[in-house]
gemmi code that builds the backbone of each chain (N, CA, C; Angstrom):
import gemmi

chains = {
    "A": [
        ("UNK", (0.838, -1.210, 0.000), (0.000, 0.000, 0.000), (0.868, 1.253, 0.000)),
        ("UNK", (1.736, 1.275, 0.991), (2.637, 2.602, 0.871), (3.783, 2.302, -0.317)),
        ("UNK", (4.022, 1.302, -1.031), (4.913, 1.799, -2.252), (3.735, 1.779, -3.569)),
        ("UNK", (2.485, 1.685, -3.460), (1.364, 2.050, -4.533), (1.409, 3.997, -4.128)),
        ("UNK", (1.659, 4.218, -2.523), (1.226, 5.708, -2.745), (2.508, 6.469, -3.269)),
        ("UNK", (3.763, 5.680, -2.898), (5.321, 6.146, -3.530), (4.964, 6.456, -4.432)),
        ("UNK", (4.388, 5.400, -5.647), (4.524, 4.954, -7.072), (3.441, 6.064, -7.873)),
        ("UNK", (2.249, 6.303, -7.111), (1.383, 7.203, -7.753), (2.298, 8.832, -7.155)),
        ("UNK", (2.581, 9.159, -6.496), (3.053, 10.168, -6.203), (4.339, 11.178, -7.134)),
        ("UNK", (4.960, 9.782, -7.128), (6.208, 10.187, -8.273), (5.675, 10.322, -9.693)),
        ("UNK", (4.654, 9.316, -10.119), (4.507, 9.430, -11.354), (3.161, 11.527, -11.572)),
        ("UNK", (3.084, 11.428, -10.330), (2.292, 13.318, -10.448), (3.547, 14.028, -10.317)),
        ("UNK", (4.072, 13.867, -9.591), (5.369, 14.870, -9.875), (5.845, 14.824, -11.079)),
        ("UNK", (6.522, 13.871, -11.530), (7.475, 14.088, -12.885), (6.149, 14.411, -14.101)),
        ("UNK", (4.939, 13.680, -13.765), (3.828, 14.680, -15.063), (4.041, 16.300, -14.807)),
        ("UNK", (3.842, 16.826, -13.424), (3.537, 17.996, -13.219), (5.124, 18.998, -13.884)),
        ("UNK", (5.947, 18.035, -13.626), (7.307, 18.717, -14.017), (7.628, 18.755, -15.476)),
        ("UNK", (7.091, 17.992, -16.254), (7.008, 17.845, -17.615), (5.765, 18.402, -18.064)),
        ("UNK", (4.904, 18.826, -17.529), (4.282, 19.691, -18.202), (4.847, 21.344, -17.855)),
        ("UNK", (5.236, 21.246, -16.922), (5.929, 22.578, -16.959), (7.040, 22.684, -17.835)),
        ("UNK", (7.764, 21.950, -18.532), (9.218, 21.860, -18.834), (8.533, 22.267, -20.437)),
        ("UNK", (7.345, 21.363, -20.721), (7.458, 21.071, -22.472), (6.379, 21.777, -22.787)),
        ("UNK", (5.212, 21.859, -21.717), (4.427, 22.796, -22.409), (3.595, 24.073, -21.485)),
        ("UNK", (4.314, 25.047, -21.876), (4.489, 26.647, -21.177), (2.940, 26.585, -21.067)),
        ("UNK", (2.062, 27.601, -20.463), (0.772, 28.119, -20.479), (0.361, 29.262, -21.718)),
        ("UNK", (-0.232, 29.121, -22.619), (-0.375, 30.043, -23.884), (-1.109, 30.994, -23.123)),
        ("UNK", (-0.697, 32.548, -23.606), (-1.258, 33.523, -22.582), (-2.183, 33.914, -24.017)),
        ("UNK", (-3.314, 34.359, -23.699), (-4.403, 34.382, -24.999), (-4.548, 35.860, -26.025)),
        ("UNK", (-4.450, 36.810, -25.057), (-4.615, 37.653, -25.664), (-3.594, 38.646, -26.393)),
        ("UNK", (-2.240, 38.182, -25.813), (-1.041, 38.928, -26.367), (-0.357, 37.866, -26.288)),
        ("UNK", (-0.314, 37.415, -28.066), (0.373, 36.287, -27.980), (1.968, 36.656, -28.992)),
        ("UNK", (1.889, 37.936, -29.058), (3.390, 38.332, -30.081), (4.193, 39.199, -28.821)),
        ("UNK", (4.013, 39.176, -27.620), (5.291, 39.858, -27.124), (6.227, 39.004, -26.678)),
        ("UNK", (7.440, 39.627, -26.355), (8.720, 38.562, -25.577), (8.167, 38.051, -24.100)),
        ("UNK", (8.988, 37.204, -23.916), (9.440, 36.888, -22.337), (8.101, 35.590, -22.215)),
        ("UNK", (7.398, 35.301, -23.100), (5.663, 34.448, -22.880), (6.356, 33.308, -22.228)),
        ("UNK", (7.449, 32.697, -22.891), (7.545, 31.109, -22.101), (7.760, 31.496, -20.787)),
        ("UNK", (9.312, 31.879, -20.251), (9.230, 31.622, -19.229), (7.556, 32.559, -18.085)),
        ("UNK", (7.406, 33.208, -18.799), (5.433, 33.601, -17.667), (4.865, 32.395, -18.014)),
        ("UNK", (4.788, 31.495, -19.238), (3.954, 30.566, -19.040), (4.356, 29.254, -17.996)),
        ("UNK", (5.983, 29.303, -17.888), (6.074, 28.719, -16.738), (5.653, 29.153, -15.646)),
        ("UNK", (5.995, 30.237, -15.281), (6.156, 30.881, -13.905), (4.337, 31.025, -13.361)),
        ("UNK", (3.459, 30.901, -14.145), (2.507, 30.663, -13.855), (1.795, 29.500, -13.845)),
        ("UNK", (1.931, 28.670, -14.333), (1.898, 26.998, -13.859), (2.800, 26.748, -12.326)),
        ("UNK", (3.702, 27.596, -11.684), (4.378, 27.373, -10.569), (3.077, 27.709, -10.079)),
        ("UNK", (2.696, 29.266, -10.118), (2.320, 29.688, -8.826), (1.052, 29.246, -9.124)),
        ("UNK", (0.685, 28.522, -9.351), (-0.907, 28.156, -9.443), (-0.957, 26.953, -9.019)),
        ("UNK", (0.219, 26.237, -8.899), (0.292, 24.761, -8.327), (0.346, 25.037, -6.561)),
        ("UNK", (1.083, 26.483, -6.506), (1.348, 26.655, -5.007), (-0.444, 27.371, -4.157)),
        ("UNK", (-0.907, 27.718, -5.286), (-2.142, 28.310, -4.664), (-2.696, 27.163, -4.488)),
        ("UNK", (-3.006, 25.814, -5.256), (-3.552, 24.399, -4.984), (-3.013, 23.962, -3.804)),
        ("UNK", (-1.792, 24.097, -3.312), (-1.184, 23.246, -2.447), (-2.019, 24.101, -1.211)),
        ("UNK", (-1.691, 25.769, -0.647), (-2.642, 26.615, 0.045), (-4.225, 26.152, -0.113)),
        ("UNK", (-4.758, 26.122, -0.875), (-6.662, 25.383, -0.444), (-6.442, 24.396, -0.180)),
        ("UNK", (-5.555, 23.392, -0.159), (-5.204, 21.605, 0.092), (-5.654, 22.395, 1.917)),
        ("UNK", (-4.617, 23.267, 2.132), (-4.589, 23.602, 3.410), (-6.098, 24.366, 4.097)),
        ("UNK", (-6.438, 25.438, 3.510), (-7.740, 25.788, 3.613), (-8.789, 24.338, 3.643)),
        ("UNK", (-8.951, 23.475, 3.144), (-9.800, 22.427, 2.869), (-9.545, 21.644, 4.113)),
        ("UNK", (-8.870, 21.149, 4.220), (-8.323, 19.920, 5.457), (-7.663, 20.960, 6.343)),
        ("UNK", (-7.470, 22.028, 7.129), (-7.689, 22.491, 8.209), (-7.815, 22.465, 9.313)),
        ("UNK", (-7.165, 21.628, 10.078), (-7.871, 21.230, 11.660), (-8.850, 22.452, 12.526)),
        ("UNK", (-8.187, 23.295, 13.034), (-8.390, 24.350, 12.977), (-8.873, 25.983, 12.407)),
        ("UNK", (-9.461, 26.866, 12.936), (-9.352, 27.889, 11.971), (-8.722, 29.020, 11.693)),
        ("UNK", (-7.779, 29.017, 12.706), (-6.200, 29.363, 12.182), (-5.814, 29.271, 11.207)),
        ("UNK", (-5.896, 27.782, 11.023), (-4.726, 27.391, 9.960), (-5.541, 28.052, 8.593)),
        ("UNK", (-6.918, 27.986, 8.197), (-7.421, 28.596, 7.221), (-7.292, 30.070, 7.141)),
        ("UNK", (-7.461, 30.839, 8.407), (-6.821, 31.961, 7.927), (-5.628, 32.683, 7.324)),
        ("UNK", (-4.925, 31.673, 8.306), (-3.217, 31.878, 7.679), (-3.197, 31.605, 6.272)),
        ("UNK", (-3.737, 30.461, 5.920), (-3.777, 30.099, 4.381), (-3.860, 30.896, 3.450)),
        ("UNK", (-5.624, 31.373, 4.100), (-6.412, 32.331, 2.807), (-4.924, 33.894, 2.496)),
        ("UNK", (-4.345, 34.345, 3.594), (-3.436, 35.230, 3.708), (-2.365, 34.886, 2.838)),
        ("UNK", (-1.590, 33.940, 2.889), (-0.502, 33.658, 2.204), (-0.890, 33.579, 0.683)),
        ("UNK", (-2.402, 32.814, 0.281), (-2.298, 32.898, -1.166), (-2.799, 34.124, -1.296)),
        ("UNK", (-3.035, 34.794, -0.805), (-3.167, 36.203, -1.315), (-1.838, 36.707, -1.899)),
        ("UNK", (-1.007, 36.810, -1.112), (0.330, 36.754, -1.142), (1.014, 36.758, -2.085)),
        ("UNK", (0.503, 34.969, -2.733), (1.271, 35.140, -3.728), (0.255, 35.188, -4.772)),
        ("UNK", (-0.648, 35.865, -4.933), (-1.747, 36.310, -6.687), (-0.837, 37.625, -6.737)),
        ("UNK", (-0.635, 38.741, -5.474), (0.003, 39.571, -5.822), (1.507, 39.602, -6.405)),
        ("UNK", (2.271, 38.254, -6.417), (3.219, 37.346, -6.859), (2.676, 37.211, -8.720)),
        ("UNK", (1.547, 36.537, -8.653), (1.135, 36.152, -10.189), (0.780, 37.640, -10.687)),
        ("UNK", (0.555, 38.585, -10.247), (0.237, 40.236, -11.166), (1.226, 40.826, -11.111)),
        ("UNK", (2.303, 40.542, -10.385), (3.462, 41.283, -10.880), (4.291, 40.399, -12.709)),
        ("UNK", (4.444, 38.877, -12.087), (4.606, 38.495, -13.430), (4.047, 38.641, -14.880)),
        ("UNK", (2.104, 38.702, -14.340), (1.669, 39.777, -15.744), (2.139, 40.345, -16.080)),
        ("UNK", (2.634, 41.612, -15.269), (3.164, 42.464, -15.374), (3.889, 42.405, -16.251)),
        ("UNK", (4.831, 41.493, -16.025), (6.105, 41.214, -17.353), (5.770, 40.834, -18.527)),
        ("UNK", (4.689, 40.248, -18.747), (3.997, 39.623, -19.932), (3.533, 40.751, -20.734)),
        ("UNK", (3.041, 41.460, -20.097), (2.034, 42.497, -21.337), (2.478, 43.610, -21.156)),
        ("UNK", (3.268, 44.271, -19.895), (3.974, 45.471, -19.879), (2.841, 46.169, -20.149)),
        ("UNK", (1.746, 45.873, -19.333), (0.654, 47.290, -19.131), (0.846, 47.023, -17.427)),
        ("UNK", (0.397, 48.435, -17.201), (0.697, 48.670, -15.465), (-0.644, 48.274, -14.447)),
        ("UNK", (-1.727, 48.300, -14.758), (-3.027, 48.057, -14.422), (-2.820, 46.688, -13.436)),
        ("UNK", (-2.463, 45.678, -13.848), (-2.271, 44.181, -13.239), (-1.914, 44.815, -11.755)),
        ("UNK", (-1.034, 45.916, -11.604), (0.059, 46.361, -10.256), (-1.426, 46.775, -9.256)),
        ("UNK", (-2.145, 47.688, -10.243), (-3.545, 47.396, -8.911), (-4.202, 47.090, -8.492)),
        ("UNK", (-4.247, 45.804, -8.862), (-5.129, 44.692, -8.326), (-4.613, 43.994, -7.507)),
        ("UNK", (-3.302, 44.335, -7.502), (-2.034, 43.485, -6.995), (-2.596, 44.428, -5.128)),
        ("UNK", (-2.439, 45.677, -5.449), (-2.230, 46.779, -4.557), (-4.009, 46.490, -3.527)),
        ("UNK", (-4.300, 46.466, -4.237), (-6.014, 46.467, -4.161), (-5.992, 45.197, -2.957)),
        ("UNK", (-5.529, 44.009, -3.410), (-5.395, 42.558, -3.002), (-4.564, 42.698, -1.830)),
        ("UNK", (-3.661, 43.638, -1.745), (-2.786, 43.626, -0.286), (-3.516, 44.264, 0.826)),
        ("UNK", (-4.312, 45.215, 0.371), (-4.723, 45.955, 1.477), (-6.268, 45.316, 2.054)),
        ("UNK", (-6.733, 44.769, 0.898), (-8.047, 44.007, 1.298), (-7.826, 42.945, 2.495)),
        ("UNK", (-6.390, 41.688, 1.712), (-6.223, 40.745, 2.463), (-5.556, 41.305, 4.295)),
        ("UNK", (-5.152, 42.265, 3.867), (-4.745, 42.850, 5.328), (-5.380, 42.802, 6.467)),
        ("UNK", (-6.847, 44.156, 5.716), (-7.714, 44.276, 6.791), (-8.704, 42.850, 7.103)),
        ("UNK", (-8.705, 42.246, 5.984), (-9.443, 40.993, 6.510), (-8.767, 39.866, 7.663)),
        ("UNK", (-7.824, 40.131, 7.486), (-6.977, 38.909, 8.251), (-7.049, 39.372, 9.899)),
        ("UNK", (-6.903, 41.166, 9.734), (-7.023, 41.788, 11.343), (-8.277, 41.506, 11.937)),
        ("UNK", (-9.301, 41.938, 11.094), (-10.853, 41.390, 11.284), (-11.054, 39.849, 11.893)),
        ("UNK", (-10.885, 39.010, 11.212), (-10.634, 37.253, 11.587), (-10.459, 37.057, 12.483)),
        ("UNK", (-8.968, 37.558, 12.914), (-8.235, 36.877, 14.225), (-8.799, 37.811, 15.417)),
        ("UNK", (-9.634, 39.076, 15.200), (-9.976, 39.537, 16.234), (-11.543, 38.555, 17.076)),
        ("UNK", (-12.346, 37.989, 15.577), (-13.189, 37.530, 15.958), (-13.020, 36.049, 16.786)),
        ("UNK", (-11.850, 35.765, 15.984), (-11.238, 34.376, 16.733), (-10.618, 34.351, 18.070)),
        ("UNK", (-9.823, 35.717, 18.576), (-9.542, 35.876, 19.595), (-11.317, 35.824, 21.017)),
        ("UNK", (-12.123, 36.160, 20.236), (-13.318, 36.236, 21.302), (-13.681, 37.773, 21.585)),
        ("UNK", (-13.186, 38.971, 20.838), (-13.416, 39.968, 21.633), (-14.608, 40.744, 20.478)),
        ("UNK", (-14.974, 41.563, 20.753), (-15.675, 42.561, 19.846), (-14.588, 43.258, 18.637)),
        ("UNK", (-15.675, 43.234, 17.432), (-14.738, 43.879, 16.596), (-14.225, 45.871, 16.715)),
        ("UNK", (-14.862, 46.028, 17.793), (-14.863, 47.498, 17.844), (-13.272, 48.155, 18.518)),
        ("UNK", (-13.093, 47.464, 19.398), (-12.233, 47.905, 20.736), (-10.876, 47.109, 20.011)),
    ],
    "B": [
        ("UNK", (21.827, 43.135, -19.136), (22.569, 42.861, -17.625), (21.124, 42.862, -16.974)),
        ("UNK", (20.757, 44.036, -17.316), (19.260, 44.850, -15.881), (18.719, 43.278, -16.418)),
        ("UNK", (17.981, 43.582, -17.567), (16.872, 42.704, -17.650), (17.734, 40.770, -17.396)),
        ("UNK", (18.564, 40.738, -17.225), (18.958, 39.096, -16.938), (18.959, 38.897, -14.924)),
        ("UNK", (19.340, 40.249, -14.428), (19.682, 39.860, -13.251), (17.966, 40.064, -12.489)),
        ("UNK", (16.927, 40.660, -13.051), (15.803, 40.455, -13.206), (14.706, 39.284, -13.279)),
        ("UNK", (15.432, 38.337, -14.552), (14.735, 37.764, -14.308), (15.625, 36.395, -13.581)),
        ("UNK", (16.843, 36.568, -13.000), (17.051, 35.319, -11.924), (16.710, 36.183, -10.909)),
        ("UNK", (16.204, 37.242, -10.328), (15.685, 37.332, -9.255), (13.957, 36.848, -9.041)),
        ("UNK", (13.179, 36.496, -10.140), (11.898, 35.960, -9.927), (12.101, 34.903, -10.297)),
        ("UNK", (13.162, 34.132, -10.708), (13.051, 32.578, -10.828), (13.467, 32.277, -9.174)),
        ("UNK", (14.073, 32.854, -8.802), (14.569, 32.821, -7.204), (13.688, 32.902, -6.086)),
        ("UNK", (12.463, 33.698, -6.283), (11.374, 33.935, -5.723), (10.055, 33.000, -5.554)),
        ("UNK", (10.369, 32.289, -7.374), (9.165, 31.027, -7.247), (9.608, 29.604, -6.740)),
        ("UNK", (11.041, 30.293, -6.720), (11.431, 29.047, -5.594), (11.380, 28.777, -3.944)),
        ("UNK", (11.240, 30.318, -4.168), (11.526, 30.661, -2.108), (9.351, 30.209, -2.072)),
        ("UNK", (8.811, 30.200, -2.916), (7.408, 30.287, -2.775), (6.857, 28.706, -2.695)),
        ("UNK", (7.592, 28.188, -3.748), (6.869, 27.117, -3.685), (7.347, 25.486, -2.213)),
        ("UNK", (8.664, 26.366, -2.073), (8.994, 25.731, -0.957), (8.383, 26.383, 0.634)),
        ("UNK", (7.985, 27.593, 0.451), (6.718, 27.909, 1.898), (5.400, 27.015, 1.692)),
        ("UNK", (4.924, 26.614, 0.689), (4.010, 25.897, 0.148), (4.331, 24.694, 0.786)),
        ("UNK", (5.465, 24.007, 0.234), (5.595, 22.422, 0.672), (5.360, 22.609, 2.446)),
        ("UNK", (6.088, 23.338, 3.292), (6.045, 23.769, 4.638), (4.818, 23.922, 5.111)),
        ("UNK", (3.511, 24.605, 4.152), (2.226, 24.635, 4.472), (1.693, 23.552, 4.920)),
        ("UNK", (1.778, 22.411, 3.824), (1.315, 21.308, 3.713), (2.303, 20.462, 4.864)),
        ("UNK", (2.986, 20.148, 4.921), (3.967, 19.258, 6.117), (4.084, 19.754, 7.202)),
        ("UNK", (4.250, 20.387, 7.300), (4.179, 20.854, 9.116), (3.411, 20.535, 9.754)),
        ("UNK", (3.533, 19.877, 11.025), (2.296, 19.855, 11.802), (1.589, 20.642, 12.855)),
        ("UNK", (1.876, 21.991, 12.752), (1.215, 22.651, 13.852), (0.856, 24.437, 13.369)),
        ("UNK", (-0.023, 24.753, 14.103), (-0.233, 26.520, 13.499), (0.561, 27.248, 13.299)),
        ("UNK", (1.541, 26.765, 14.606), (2.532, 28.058, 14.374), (3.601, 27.620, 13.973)),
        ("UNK", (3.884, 25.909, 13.496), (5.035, 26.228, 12.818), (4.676, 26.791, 11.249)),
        ("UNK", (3.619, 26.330, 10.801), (3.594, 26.354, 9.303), (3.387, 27.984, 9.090)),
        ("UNK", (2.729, 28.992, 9.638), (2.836, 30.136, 9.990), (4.293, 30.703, 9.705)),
        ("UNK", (5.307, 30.044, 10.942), (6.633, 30.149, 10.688), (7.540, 30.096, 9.260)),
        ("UNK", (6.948, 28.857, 8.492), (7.271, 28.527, 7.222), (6.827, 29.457, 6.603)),
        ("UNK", (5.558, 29.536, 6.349), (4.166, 30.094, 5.069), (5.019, 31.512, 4.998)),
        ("UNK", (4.888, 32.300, 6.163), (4.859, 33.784, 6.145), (6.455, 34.263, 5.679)),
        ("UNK", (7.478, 33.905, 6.616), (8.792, 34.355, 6.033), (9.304, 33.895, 4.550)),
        ("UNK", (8.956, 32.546, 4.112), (9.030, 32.143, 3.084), (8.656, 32.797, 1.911)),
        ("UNK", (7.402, 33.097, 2.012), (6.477, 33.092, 0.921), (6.486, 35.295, 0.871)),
        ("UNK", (7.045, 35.882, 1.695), (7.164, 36.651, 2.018), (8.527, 37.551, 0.908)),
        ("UNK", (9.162, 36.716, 1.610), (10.478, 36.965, 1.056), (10.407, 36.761, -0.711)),
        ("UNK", (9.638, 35.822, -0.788), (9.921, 35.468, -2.679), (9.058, 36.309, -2.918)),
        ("UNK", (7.843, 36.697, -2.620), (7.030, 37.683, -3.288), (7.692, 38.847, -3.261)),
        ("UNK", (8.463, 39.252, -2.602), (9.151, 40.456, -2.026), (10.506, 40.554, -3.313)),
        ("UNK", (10.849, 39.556, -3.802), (11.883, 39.236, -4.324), (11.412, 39.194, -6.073)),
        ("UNK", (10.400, 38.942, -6.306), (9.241, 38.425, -7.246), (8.900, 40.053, -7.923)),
        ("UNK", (8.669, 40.877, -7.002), (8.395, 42.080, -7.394), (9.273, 43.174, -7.633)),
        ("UNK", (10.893, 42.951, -7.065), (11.714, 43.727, -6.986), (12.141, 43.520, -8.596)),
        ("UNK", (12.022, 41.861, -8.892), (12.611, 41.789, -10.166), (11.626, 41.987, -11.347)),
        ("UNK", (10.437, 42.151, -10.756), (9.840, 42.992, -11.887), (9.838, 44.600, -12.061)),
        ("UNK", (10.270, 44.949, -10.548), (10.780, 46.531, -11.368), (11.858, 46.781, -11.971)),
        ("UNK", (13.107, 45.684, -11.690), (14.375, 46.175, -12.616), (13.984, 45.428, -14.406)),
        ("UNK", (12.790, 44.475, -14.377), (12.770, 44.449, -15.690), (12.380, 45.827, -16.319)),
        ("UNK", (11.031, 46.145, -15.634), (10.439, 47.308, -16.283), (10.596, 48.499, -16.252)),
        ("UNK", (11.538, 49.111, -15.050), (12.442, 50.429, -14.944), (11.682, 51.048, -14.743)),
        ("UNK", (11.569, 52.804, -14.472), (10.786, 53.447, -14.634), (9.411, 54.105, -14.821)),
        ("UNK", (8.657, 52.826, -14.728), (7.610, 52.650, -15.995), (6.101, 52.811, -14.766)),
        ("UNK", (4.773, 52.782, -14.991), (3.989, 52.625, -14.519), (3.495, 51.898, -13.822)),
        ("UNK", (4.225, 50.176, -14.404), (4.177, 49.168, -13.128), (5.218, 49.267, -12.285)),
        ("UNK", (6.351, 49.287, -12.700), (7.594, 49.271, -12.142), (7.288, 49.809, -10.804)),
        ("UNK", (6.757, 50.860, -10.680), (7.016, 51.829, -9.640), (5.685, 51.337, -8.703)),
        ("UNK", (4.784, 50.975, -9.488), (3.479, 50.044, -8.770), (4.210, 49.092, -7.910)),
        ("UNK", (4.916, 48.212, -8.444), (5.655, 47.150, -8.164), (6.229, 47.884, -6.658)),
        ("UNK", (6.985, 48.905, -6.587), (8.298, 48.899, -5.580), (7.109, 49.548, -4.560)),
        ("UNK", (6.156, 50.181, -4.658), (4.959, 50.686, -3.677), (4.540, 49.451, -2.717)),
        ("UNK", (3.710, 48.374, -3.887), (3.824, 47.250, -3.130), (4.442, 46.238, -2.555)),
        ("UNK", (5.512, 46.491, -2.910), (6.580, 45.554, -1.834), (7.107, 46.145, -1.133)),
        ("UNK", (6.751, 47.529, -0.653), (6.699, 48.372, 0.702), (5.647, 48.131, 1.718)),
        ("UNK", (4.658, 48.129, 0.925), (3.325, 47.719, 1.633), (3.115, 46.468, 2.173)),
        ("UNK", (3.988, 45.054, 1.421), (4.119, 43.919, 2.118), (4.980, 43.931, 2.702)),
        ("UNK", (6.256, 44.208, 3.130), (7.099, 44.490, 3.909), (6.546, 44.927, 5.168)),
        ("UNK", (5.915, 45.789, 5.063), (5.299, 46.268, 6.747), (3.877, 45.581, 7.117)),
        ("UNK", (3.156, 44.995, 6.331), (2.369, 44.664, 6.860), (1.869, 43.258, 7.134)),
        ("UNK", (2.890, 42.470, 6.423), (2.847, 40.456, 6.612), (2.993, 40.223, 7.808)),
        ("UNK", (4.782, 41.142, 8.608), (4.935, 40.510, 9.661), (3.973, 40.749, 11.047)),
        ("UNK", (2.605, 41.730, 10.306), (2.047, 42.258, 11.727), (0.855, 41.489, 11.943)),
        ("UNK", (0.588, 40.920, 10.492), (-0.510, 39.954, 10.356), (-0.173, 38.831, 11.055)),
        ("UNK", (0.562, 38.296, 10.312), (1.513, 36.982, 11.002), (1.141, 36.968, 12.593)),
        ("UNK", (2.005, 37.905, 13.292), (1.976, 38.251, 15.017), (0.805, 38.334, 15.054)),
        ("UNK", (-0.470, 38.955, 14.672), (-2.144, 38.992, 15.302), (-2.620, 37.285, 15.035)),
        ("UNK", (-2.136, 36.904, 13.777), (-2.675, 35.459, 13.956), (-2.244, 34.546, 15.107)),
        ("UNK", (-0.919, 34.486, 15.028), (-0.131, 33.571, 16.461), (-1.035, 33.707, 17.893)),
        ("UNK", (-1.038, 34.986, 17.918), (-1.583, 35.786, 19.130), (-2.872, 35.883, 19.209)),
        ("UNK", (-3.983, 35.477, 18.428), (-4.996, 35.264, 18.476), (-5.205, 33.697, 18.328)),
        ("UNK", (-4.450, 32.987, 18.093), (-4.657, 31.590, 18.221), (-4.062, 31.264, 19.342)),
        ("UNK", (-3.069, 31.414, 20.094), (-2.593, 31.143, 21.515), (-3.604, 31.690, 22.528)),
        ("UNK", (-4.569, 32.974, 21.943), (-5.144, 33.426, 23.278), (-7.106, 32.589, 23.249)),
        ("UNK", (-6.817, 31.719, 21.940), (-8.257, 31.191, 21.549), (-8.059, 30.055, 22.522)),
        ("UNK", (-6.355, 29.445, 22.618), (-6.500, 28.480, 23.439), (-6.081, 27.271, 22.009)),
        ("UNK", (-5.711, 27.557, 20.841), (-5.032, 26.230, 20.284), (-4.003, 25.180, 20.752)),
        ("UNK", (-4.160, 23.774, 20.864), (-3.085, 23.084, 21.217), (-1.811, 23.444, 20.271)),
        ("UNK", (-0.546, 23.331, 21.609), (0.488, 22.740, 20.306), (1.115, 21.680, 19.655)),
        ("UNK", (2.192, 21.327, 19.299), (2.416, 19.980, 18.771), (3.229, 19.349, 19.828)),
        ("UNK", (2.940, 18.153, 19.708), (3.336, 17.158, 21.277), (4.565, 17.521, 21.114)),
        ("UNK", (5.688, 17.328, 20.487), (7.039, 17.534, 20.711), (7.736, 19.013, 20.948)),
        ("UNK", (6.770, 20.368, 21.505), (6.915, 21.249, 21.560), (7.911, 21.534, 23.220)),
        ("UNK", (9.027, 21.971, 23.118), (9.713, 21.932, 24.447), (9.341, 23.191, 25.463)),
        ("UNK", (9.560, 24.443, 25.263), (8.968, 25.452, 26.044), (7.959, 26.599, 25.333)),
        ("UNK", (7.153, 27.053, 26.810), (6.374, 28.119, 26.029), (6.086, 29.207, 26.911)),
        ("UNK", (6.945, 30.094, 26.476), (7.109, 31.273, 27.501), (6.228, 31.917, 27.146)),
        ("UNK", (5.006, 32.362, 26.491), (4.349, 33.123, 26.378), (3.758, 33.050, 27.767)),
        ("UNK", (2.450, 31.982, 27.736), (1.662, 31.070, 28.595), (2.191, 31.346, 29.682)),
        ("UNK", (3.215, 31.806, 30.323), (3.678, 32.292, 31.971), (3.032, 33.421, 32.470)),
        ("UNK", (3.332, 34.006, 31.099), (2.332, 35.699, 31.481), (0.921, 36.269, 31.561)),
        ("UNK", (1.029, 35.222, 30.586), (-0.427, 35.114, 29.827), (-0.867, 33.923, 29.838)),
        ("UNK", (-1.710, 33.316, 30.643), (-2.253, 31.953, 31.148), (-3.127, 31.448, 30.261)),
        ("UNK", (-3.211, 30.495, 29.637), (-4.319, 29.832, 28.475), (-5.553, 29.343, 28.706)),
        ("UNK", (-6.773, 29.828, 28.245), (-8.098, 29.479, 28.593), (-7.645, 28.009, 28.285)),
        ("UNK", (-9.108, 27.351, 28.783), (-8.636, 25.841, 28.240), (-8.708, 25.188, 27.014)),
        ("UNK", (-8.068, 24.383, 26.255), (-7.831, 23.439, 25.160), (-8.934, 23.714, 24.725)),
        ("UNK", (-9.128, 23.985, 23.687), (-10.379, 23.835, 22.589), (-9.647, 23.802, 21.240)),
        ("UNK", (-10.793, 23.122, 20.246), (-9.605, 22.031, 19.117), (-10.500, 22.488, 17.839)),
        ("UNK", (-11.177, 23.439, 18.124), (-11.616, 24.031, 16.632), (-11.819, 25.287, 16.336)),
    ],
}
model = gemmi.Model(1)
for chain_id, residues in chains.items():
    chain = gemmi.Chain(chain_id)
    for i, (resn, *xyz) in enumerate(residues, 1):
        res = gemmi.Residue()
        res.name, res.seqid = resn, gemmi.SeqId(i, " ")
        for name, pos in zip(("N", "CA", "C"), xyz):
            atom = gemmi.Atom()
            atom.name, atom.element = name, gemmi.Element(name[0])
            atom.pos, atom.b_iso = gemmi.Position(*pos), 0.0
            res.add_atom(atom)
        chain.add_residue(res)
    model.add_chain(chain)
structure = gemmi.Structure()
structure.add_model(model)
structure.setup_entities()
């Protein structure tokens, strides 16, 4: 049983690594500027790491641990709009990026106040 | 030069990221993976954005870019500390092999509750 979960495990990794290696993510709407492969990698990374973060949100013991979660992938989308960034070299992506930091901020202070037990006022 | 040392600074970043990730998932306790998630994932985004302003220089994101990795800079590690500190004062267990906990001297823990 545990060298069936070895055996399935390795064979998702080396798919997941070979699809990153051989086939980039086609970005749709600007498909004649430079730099597309490596963003089409670099976004197959961070989208595998936002899966791995809801793995965590989902199975959760606690609700800590989901907050911390929901925080960190915030984290990194503002990670995936800066790499837009590089892709299309329009600046717009940067405020959503900006937008996304300050939202996930105040939400996270909000959370842990309610989780601590106290009123949200004081 | 700019644009090469650019982009090994965001290949450097999706590495510092996806390894706070693996730490998410393996760790067994709030505050270590906290420990992992936040400095980790912190640092590469931080690193992620610096090298998108030396790609783009000057420019409208660029400078978007260096705003917000001011703005995460000051404000991850304060999040981070309200979560710890609101889960120690909710009363979360820690992980059995945990050796001391000096908080809990000062600040005495309601009792164990596990959700």
């Amino acid at each position: 049983m545990k060298l069936l979960q070895w055996f399935l495990s390795a064979v998702l990794l080396i798919s997941i690594a070979a699809l990153i290696i051989f086939r980039p993510l086609p970005i749709l709407f600007y498909p004649k500027l430079p730099h597309i492969p490596f963003v089409g990698r670099a976004i197959y990374i961070l989208v595998l790491s936002c899966l791995l973060c809801l793995y965590r949100v989902v199975r959760g013991p606690t609700s800590a641990d989901r907050i911390m979660a929901i925080d960190i992938m915030g984290i990194m989308i503002i990670g995936m709009c800066a790499v837009l960034t590089i892709a299309t070299g329009r600046g717009w992506y940067m405020d959503v990026g900006i937008a996304w930091a300050l939202q996930s901020f105040i939400t996270v202070l909000a959370l842990s106040k309610h989780l601590e037990g106290r009123n949200l006022d004081a | 030069m700019r644009e090469t040392i650019g982009f090994i600074l965001v290949a450097i970043g999706l590495l510092l990221n996806v390894l706070g990730c693996i730490g998410i998932v393996r760790l067994p306790d709030v505050y270590l993976r906290l420990m992992a998630g936040t400095k980790c994932v912190t640092l590469g985004t931080c690193s992620i954005l610096f090298g998108t302003f030396l790609i783009m220089g000057f420019t409208m994101g660029g400078v978007k870019c260096l705003l917000c990795l001011v703005f995460i800079v000051l404000t991850d590690a304060v999040s981070a500390h309200v979560i710890t500190r609101s889960a120690h004062r909710a009363g979360i267990k820690f992980y059995e092999g945990t050796i001391k906990d000096e908080y809990s001297e000062d600040h005495p823990k309601k009792k164990d509750v596990n959700s």
